[in-house]
Every structure is written in C-alpha cells, then in structure tokens.
C-alpha positions in Angstrom: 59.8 155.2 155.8 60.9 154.1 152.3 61.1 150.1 153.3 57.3 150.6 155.2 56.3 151.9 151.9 57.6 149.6 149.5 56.4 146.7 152.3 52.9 148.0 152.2 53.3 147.9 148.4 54.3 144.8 148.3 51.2 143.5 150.5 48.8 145.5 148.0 50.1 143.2 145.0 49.4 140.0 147.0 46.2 141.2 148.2 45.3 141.7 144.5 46.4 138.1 143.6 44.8 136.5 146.4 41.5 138.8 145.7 41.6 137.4 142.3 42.4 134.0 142.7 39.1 133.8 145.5 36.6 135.6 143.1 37.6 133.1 140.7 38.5 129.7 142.6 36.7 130.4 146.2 33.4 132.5 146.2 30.2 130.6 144.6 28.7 132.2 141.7 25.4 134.1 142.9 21.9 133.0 142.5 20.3 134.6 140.0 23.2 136.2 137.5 23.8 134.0 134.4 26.5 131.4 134.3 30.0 132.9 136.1 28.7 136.9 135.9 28.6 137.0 139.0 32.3 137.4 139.2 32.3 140.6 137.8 31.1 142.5 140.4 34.1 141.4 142.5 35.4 143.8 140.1 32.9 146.2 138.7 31.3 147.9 141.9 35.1 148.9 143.2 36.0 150.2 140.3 32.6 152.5 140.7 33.2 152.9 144.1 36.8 154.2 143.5 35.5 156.7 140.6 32.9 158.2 143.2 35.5 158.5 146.0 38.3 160.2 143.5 35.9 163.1 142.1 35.2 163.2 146.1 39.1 163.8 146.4 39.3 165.9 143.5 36.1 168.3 145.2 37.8 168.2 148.3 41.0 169.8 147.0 39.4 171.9 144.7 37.6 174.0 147.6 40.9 173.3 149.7 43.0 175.6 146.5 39.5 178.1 146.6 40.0 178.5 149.9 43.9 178.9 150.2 45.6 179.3 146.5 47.9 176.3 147.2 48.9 174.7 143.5 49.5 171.7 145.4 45.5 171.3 146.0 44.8 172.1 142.5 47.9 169.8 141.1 45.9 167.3 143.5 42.5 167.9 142.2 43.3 167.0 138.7 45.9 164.1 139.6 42.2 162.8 141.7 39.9 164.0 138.6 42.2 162.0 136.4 42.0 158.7 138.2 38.3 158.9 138.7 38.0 158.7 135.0 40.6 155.9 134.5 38.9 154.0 137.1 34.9 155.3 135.7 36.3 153.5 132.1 37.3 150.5 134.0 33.6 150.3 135.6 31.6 151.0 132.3 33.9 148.5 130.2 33.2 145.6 133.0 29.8 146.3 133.1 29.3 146.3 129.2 30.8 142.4 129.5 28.6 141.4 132.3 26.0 143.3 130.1 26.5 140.6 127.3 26.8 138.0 129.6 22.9 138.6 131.3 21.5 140.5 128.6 23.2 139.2 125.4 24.2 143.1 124.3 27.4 145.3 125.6 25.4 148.1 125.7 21.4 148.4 126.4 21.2 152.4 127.0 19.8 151.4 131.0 19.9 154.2 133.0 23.2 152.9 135.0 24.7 153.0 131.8 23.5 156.3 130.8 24.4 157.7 133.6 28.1 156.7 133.8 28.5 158.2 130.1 27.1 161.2 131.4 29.5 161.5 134.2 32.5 161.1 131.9 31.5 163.6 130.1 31.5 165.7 132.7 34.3 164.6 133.7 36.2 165.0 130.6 35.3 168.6 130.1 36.6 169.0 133.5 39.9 167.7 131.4 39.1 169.8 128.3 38.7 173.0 130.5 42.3 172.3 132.4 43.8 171.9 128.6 42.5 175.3 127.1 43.9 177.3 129.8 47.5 178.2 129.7 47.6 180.6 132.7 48.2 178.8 135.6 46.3 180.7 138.5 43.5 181.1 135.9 43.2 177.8 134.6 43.7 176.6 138.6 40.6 178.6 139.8 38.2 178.1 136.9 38.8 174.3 137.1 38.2 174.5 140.7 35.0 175.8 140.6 34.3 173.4 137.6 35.1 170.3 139.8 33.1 171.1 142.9 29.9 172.0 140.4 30.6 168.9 138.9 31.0 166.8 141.8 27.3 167.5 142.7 26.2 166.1 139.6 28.2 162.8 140.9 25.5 161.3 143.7 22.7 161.8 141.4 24.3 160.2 138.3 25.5 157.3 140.3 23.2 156.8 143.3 20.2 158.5 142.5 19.1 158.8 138.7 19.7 155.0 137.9 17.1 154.2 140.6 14.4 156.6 139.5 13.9 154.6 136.7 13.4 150.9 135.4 16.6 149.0 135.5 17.5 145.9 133.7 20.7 146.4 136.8 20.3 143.8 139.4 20.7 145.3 143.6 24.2 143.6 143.7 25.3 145.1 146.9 22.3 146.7 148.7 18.9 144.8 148.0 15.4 146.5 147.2 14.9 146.1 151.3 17.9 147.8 151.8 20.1 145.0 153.2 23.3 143.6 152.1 22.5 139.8 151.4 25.5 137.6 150.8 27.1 134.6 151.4 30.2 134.8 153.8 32.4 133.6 150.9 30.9 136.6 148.3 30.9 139.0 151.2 34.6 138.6 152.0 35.9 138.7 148.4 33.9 141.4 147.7 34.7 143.7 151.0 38.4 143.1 150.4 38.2 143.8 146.8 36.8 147.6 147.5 39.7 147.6 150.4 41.9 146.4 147.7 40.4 149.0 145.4 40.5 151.9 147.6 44.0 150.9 148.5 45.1 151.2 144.7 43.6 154.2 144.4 45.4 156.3 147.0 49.0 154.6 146.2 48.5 156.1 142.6 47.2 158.9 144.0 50.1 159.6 145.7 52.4 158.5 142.9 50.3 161.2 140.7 51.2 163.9 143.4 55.2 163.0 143.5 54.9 163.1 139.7 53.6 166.5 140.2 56.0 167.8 142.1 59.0 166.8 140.5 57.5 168.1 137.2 56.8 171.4 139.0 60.3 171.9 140.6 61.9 171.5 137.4 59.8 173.9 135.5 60.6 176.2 138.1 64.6 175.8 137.9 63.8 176.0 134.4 62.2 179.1 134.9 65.4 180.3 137.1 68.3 179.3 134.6 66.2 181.3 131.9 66.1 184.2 134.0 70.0 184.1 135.4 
C-alpha cells in the first residue's frame, strides 16, 4: 500500500510539470484575453474549483460529527476548511495578476472579486471561532454548525452573486450560451489541470488528517502519563 501511494505521488508531481510546461509551451493563448493572460486560468479556475469542493468536504464532515460525535469528522472538517482557504488565496492572488494584465489594476472591486473576500471572511471566522474555544466537544459542535451555515453562503458567493451583476470577468469556462467553447489544446490542459488540482487537494487532505491523528494520540498519552 505504502509503494502504491508514494507511486501515485510520484505521478501527481509529473502530472504538475507536464500540466505546466503545456499551459506554457503547448495550448495557444485564447482569443480575446490580452497578451499571454490567458494562461492564468490554467491555473486560477482549479484553484477556485478546489476551494468550492474543500468547504464542500469540510460541510460534509461537519454534519457527519453532528450526526455521530466522531472528532475525526470534526478534525476533518477543519483540516478541509483549512485548505479551502489556502487554495481561495491562491485563486484571488492569480486573479488580481490576470486583473492587471486585462484591466491594468490588481484589484477593481468586480463582484467576483468581492465575492471571494467575502467568502474568506467567512471562512476565517470559521477559523477565529475554532481558536476561541478551548473545550473540545464545545468548540467541535459550535464549529460544526458554523461550517454547514457557512457552506450555504458558498454557491451564491461563487456561482451565483458574481452573475447577478455587471462583470468586467470574462465566461472562461462556461460561455453566456451555456457551452464550454475551447480548442482541443486549451480544453486538455485545462481538464487535467482541475484533475491535477483536485488530485492535490485530497493528498493534502489526507496528509492534514495523518497530521491529526498523530497529534491527537500523543496528546492523549500525554494525558495518560499525567494521570499515572
């Protein structure tokens, strides 16, 4: 099981260079975007797509510890809520540089943008809660219910609000007719980047929940030497 894993990481790393090396060397920039900001997205829209599917995992795990008081669900949740924002920062920062590439400003207060602000916030109170708790079943079921209320704020800050507005943000996936128009080279870059993406994201995930359990266990023995 160990050599699969370590194989599998090993195949994720190349897959990154390779993914890198074609949005750079192989896919055509896109009609319309300025210059090479094209390339961005090969980038950008994982990264989003990764933060949407981690406070997904982090809801998920959240009801999971509602539902059956397992700390393992709630070590989960925040390990998840965690890596959302990590990879919600990576989004905004690449989309304020491909915001000074098209509109000559990092930051233009569009509605994408406000939005994504808005959802770290959220997201980081979600952090700021977890830290002013000390009691562990408390702290555990208040954060719970503070990540699946928050996770319903998630669709609406990143699918529906920036669309209910006037947006200097171009379709770069999914055009106004609601069809995914791109060239076969841009298409299989970009695919195998959010494969790439999604990929990353559970191997840290699961590196987050090892972490967490080897932190636990020793607290606990800790717990038992005091008490011998």
């Amino acid at each position: 099981m160990g050599n699969v894993r370590l194989l599998l990481q090993w195949f994720l790393g190349l897959a990154m260079v390779v993914i890198i090396l074609g949005a750079f060397l192989w896919a055509r920039p896109a009609a319309s975007f300025v210059g090479q900001s094209s390339r961005i997205v090969f980038f950008h829209v994982p990264q989003a797509w990764v933060a949407f599917l981690a406070f997904l995992v982090a809801a998920i795990h959240s009801g999971l510890y509602l539902k059956h008081r397992r700390i393992e669900n709630d070590e989960a949740a925040a390990g998840a809520a965690r890596l959302g924002i990590v990879f919600c920062v990576l989004a905004t920062v690449t989309g304020s540089i491909f915001a000074k590439v098209m509109w000559n400003s990092y930051w233009n207060w569009d509605p994408r943008e406000t939005s994504i602000v808005l959802l770290l916030l959220v997201y980081g109170a979600y952090l700021g809660l977890r830290g002013a708790i000390e009691e562990p079943e408390r702290k555990a079921t208040l954060s719970a219910a503070y990540a699946l209320a928050a996770f319903v704020t998630v669709p609406f800050l990143m699918f529906a609000v920036p669309r209910l507005y006037s947006s200097l943000h171009p379709d770069t996936v999914i055009n106004a007719r609601g069809k995914v128009e791109m060239s076969t080279d841009i298409r299989v870059v970009f695919f195998s980047s959010t494969a790439a993406f999604t990929a990353l994201f559970f191997w840290l995930f699961s590196l987050d929940r090892k972490v967490s359990r080897i932190v636990r266990e020793a607290s606990l023995r800790h717990e038992q030497e005091l008490a011998a």
